[in-house]
N, C-alpha and C positions, 0 to 999 in steps of 0.2 A: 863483718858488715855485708849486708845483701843490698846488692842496687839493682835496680831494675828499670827496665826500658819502658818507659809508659808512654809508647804511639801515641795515645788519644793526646795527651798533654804534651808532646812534642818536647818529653826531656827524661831526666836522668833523673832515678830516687830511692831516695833510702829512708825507711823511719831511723828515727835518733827521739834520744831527750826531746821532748816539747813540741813533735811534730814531727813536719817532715822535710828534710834537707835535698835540693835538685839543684842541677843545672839543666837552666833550659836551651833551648836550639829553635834555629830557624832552616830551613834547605832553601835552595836557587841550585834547581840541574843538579851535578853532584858535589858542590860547596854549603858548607855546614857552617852555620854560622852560632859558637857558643856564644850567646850573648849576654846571660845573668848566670849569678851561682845564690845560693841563698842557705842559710842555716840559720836555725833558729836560735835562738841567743842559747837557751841554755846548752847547746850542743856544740858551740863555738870551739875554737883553739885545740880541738881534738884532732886536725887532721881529717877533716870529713869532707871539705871544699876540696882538697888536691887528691882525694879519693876520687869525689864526683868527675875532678876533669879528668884525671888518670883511664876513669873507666870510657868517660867521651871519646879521647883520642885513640884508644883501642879500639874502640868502636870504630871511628871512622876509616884507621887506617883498615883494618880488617875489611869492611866495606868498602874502600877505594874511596873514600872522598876525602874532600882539600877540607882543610877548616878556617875559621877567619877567628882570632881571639878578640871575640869582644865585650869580654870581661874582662876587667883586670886581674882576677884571680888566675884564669886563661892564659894570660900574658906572662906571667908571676912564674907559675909552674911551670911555665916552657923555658922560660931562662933558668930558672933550676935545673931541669931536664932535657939539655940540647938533644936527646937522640927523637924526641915527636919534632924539631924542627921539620924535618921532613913530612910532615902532616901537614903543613902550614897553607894556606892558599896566596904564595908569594907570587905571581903573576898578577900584574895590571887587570887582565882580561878577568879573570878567576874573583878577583875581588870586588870587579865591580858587578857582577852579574848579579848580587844579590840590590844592589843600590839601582837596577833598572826597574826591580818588579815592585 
């Protein structure tokens, strides 16, 4: 599967079955905020959501930014995967920065 960074659209994507599957993002300074994940039905249950955050959280860690899971799928993968805990934007300050702008 090839995912890819699409700037303009401020998220994460891959053709699949019936379209195209992403998770999007928001930034505030350097906290990332995944906020939706989306697959297109026919493409469901394949493991393609926890590809898309897998490939976010590399992303971000590599880039040095905090992330905020606000998807549930976000959320989901991470307790599956304790080692992105460390990716997380667990500080007060960190997390509200995006709820200022």
């Amino acid at each position: 599967m090839l995912i890819i960074h699409n700037k303009e659209h401020y998220r994460f994507e891959t053709e699949v079955s019936g379209g195209i599957a992403y998770i999007a993002y928001e930034f505030s300074g350097d906290v990332m905020n995944l906020f939706t994940t989306f697959v297109p039905p026919k493409a469901r249950h394949q493991g393609i959501a926890f590809a898309l955050v897998e490939f976010a959280l590399v992303y971000a860690k590599t880039e040095h930014f905090k992330v905020i899971d606000g998807c549930p799928t976000v959320t989901i993968f991470i307790e599956k995967h304790p080692e992105y805990k460390s990716v997380l934007a667990t500080d007060k300050v960190e997390m509200n920065t995006l709820e200022q702008t």
